[in-house]
C-alpha positions as CSV (number, residue, x, y, z in Angstrom):
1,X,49.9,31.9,9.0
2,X,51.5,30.2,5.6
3,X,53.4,28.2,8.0
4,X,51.5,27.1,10.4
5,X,49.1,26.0,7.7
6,X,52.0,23.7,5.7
7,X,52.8,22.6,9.4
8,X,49.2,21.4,10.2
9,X,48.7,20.0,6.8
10,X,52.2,17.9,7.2
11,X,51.1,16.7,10.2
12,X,47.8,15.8,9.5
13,X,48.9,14.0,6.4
14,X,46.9,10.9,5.9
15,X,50.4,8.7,5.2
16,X,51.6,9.9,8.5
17,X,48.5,9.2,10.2
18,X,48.5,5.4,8.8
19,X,51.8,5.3,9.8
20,X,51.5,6.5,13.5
21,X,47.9,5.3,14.2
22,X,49.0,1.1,15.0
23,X,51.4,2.2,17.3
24,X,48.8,4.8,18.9
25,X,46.0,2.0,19.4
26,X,48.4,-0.3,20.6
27,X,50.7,1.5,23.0
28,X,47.2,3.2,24.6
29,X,45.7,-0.6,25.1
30,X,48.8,-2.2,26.3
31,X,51.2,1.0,27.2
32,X,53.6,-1.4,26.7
33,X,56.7,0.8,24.4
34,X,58.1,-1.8,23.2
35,X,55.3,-3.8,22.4
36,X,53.6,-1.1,20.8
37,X,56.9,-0.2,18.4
38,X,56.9,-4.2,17.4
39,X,53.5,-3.5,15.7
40,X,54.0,-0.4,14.5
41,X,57.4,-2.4,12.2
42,X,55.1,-5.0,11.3
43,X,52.4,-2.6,9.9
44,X,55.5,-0.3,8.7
45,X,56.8,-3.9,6.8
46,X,53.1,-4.8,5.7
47,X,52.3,-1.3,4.5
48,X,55.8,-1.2,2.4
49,X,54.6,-4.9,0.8
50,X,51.2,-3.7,-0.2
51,X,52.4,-0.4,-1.8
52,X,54.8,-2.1,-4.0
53,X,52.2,-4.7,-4.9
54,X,50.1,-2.0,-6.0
55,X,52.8,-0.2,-8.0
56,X,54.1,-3.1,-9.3
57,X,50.5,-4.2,-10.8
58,X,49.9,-0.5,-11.9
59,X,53.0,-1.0,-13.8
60,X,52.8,-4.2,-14.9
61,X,48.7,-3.0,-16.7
62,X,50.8,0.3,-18.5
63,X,53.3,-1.8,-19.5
64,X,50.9,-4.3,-21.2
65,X,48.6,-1.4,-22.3
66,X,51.2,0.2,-24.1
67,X,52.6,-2.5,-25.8
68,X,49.2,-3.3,-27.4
């Protein structure tokens, strides 16, 4: 029962869900593959961009806090 809980909870991981739901909407409304994995590298690209934005301006504010 351990397991199949860690197994449900992996796969119902909110990152993975981000990850896999562009290329879910997309391939149902086109069901076109290769169309459909095109979007899902442009979101993967976009998603990689944002979260090292966002670390990168978290660590830029400890930086500057911790230097005051």
């Amino acid at each position: 029962m351990n397991l199949f809980a860690r197994l449900l909870s992996s796969f119902f991981n909110p990152f993975i869900i981000a990850l896999l739901s562009p290329f879910l909407v997309v391939y149902k409304s086109t069901k076109d593959m290769i169309y459909a994995l095109k979007w899902e590298v442009f979101s993967l690209v976009f998603f990689i961009v944002a979260v090292i934005f966002v670390f990168t301006l978290i660590t830029y504010f400890v930086v500057q806090y911790l230097l005051s």
